[in-house]
C-alpha positions in Angstrom: 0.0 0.0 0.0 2.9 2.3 1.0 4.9 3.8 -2.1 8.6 2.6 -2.3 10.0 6.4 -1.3 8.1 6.2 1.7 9.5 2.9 3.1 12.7 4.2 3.2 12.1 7.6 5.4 12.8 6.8 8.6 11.5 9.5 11.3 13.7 12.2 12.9 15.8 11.1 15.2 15.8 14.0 17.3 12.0 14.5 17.3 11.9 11.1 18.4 14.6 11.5 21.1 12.3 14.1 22.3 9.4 12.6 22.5 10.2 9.7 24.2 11.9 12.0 26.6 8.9 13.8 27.3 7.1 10.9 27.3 9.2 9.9 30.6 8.7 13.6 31.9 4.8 12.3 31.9 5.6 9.5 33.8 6.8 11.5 36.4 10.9 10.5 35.7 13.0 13.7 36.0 14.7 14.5 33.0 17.8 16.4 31.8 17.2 16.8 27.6 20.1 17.8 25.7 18.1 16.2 22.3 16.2 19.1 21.1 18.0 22.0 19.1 15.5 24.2 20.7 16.6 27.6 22.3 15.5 27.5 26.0 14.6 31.4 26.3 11.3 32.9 25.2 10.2 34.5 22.7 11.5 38.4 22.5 8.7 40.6 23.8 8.9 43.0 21.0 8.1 39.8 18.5 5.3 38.6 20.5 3.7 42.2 20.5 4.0 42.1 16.5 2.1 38.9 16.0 -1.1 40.1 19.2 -1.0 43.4 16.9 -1.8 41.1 13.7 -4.3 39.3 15.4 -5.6 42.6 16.5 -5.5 44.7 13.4 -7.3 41.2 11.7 -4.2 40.2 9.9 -5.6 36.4 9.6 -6.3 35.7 6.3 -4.7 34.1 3.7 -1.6 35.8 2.0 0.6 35.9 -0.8 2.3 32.2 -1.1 5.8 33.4 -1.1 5.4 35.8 1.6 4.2 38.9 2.2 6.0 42.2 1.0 6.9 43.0 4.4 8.5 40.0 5.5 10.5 40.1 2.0 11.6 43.3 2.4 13.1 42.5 5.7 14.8 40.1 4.6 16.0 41.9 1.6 17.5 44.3 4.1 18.9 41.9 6.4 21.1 40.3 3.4 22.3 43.8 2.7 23.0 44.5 6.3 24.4 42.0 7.3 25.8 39.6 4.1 26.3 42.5 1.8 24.3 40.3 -0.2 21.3 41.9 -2.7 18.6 40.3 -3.5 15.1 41.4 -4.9 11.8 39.9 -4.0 11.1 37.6 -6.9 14.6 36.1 -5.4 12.9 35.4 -1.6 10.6 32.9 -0.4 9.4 32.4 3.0 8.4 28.8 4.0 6.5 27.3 6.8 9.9 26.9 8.8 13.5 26.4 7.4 12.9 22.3 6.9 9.9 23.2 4.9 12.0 25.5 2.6 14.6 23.2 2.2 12.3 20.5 1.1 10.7 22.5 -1.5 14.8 23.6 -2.7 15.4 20.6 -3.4 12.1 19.1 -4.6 12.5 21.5 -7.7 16.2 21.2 -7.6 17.2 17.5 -7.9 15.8 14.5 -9.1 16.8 10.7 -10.2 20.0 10.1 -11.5 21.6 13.2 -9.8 23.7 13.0 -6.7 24.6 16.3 -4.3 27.4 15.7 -1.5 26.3 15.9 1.6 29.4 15.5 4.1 29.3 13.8 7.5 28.5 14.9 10.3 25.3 16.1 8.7 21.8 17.4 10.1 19.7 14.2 10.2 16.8 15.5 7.6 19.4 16.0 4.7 19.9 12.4 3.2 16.1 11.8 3.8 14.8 14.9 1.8 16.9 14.3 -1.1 15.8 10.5 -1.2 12.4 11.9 -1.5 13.4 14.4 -4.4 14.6 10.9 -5.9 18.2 12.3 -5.9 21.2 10.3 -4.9 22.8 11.6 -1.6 26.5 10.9 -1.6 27.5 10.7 2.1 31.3 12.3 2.5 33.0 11.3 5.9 35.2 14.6 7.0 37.7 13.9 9.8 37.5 14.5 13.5 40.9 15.9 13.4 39.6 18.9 10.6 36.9 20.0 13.0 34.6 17.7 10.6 35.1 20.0 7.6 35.0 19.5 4.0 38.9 19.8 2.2 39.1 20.5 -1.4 41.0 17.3 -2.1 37.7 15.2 -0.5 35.2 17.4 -2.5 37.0 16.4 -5.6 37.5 12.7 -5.0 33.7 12.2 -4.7 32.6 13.9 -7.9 31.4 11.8 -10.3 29.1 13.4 -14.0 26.0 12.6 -12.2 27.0 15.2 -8.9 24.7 18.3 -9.2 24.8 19.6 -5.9 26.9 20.0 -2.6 25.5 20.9 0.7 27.2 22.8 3.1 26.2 23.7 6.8 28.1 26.5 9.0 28.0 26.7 12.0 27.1 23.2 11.7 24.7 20.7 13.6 25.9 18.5 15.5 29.2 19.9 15.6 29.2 23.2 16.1 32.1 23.6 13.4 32.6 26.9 11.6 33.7 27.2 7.9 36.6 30.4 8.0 36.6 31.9 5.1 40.0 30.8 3.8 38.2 26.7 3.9 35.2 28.6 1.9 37.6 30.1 -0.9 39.3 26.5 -1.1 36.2 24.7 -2.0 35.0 27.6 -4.2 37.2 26.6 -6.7 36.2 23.7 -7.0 32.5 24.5 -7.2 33.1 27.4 -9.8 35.2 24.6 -11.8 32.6 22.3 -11.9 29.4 24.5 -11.3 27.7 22.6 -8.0 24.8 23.8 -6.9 25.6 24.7 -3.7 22.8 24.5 -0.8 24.0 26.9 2.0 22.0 26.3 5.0 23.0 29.3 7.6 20.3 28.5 10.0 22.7 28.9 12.9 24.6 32.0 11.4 24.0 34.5 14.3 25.2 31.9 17.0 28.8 32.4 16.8 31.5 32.1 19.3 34.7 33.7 20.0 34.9 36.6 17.4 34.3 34.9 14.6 32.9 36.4 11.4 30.1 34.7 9.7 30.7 34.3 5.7 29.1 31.8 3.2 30.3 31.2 -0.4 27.5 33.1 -1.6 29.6 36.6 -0.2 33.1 35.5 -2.0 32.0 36.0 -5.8 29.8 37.2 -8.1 29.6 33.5 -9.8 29.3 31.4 -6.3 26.6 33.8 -5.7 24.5 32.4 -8.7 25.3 29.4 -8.4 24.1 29.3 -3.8 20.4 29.1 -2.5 21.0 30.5 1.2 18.9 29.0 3.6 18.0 30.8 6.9 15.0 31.7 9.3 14.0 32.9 12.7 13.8 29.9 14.8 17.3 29.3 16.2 18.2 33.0 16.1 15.0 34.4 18.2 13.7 31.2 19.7 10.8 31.2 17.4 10.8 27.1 16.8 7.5 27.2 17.2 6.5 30.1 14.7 7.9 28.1 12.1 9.0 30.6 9.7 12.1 30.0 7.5 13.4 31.7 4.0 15.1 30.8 1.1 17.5 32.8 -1.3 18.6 32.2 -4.8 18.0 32.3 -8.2 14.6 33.7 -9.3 13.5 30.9 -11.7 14.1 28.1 -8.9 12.1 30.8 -6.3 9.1 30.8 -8.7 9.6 26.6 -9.1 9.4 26.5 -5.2 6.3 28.8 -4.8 4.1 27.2 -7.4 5.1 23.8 -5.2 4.2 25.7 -2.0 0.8 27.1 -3.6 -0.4 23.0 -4.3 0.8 22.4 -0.6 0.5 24.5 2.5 -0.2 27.5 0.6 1.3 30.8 2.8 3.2 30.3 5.9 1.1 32.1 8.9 0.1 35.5 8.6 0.5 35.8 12.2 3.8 34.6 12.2 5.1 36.7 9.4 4.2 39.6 10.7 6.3 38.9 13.9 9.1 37.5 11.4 9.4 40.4 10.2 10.0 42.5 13.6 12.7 39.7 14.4 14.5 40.3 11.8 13.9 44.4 11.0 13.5 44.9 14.7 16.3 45.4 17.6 18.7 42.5 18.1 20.5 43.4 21.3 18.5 39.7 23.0 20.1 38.1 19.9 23.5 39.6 21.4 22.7 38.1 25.3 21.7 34.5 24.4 24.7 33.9 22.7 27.2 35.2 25.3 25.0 32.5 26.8 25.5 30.4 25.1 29.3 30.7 24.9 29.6 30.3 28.9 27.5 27.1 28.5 29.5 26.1 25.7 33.0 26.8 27.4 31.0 24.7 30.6 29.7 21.6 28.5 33.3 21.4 27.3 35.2 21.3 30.5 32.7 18.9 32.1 33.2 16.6 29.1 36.8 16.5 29.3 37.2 15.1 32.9 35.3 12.3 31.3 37.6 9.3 30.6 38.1 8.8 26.8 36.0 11.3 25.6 37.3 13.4 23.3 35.4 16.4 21.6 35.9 19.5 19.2 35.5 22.8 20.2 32.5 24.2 18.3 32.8 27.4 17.4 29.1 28.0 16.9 25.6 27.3 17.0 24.6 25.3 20.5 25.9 21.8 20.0 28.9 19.6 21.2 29.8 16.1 19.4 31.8 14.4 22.0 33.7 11.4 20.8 32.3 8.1 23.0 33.7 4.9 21.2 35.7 4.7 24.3 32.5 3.0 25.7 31.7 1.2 23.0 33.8 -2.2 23.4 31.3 -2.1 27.2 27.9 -2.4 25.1 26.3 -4.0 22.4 26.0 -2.9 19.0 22.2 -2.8 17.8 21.1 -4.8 14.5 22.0 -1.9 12.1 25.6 -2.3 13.9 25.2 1.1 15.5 27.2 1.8 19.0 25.7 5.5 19.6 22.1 4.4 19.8 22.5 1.7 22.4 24.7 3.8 24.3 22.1 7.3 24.0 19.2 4.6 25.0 21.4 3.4 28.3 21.9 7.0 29.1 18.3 7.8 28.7 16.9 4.6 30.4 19.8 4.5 33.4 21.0 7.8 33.6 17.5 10.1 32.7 19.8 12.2 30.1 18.4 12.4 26.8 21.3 12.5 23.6 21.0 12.1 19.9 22.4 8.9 18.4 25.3 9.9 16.7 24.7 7.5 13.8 21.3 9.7 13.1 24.1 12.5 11.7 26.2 9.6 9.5 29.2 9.8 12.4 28.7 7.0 14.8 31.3 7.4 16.7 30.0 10.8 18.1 26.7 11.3 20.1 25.5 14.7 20.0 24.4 17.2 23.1 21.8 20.4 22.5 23.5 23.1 25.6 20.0 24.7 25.1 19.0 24.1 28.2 20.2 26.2 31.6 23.5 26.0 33.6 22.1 23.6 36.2 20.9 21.3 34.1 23.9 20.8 32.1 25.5 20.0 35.7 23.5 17.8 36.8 23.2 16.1 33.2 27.3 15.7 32.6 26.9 14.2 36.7 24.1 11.7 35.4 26.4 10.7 32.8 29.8 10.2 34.9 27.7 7.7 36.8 26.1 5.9 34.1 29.5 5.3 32.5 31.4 4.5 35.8 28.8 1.4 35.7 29.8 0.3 32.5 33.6 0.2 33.9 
């Protein structure tokens, strides 16, 4: 009865980390959930005031498909501000949330007999989505010891005629690694000389640690630029998960593709929603600024904790709000599972005995890794990383 595509999508492996985990919460069990990429603050007040005026002012009918003028224009503005990017409307289209967008990117993008890179670690929905396009995803292994970053010499090896597209993901989930723009420049020419479609997905662009200075390969060059669909929205930077509001930039024929899909599917994106997207993104950013100075300290904390840990080794993002600690010290202690995978039985015997929920690292193509959200507060990490100690002393 099912079709073929179908049988082959397995769920989310964080949403199903998270609701078991709250499943447990409803049993009465206590416990500490680093599975979730889901800011732990609220919503700016200045936001929620933008979407209680649309309700007020009767802003709750249908709207344009693509988005309304408004939101575009922000978002027209925020490439300019901060990208010194320009884009025009026609080249903008808002989705119901940044997965949503995506999907419909590469719904009119790829299709059988194509293949895009997509290099490991990678954010679980990637492979998934481009199985259901009918495209081939060609899974790249980059090494621990490179901050799990694509090299030029890697890129090339895996190009075959049939590659059309490369995804690339900075600041990156799970690990938190950040693409300088040096590593960008590298791979560019090797894009340019083959002309890749490249899928930027900056979801996590304003969570950045240490300094750094956000870039993309859409900001190095003219030609990059057309060949780039930037992929962005409001949930990570203004803890709007909920909202689910995302945008896509990029070439106007593929934007027009993408909203004709969206008009036979969900249509517009919430007015509601947009109208407080909108204020997110034209209006003051100085919470933006506070949560990730928090999350730096919970980074920098995370990080210490982990390393008094025996044999677990981890790289220091330098962005977004995920670590992707190294655990195969464990692993000769358990069992693998049928599929062979050592992360998932371990992230279940942390779950069941120590009450910590963890992503499978094997959901993100590196199974050696197990990944932790620090989007939760300073106590719970402490008591989490204590949890954890214990758990693993027991397997000693």
């Amino acid at each position: 009865m099912l079709t073929a595509r179908i049988k082959q999508i397995k769920p989310s492996p964080t949403l199903a980390i998270d609701t078991k985990a709250k499943a447990m919460l409803a049993q009465g069990i206590d416990i500490v959930n680093f599975g979730i990429g889901e800011p732990d603050f609220d919503t700016p007040e200045n936001i929620k005031e933008a979407a209680i005026k649309a309700i007020r002012d009767g802003f709750t009918r249908y709207t344009p498909v693509g988005g309304i003028p408004e939101l575009k224009e922000a978002i027209v503005q925020k490439f300019k501000r901060d990208n010194s990017l320009a884009y025009k409307h026609e080249e903008i289209i808002v989705g119901c949330g940044g997965k949503h967008a995506l999907y419909n990117l590469f719904q009119v993008l790829f299709e059988k007999g194509h293949e895009v890179i997509v290099p490991t670690p990678y954010w679980v929905s990637y492979p998934p989505m481009l199985q259901l396009a009918d495209a081939t995803p060609v899974i790249v292994p980059t090494p621990e010891a490179n901050g799990f970053k694509l090299t030029p010499e890697v890129l090339k090896a895996h190009l075959t005629p049939r590659t059309k597209g490369l995804i690339l993901n900075s600041p990156s989930n799970p690990t938190g690694s950040v693409y300088s723009r040096e590593e960008l420049a590298a791979l560019a020419e090797v894009i340019l000389a083959h002309k890749l479609l490249v899928v930027s997905d900056d979801i996590y662009e304003k969570i950045l640690f240490d300094g750094q200075q956000f870039v993309n390969l859409a900001q190095l060059d003219p030609e990059l630029k057309k060949l780039t669909f930037i992929l962005n929205g409001v949930s990570k930077t203004y803890a709007m998960t909920g909202w689910r509001i995302g945008y896509l930039a990029g070439d106007a024929t593929v934007i027009k593709a993408m909203t004709n899909l969206q008009s036979q599917s969900t249509s517009n994106p919430t007015s509601i929603a947009q109208k407080a997207a909108a204020e997110a993104i034209s209006g003051p950013q100085d919470t933006v600024d506070r949560m990730v100075t928090e999350f730096a300290w919970r980074r920098d904390d995370i990080l210490a904790r982990l390393a008094k840990i025996p044999g677990v080794e981890c790289v220091k993002p330098g962005g977004a709000f995920y670590v992707f600690p190294n655990f195969a010290h464990y692993y000769q202690k358990i069992k693998a599972d049928k599929e062979g995978s050592y992360s998932d039985p371990l992230a279940n015997y942390l779950l069941e005995e120590a009450h910590v929920a963890l992503v499978a690292g094997i959901g993100f193509g590196e199974d050696k890794c197990i990944r932790f959200s620090y989007a939760t507060s300073r106590e719970r990490i402490a008591t989490g990383l204590e949890r954890i100690q214990g758990a693993l002393d027991k397997l000693a």
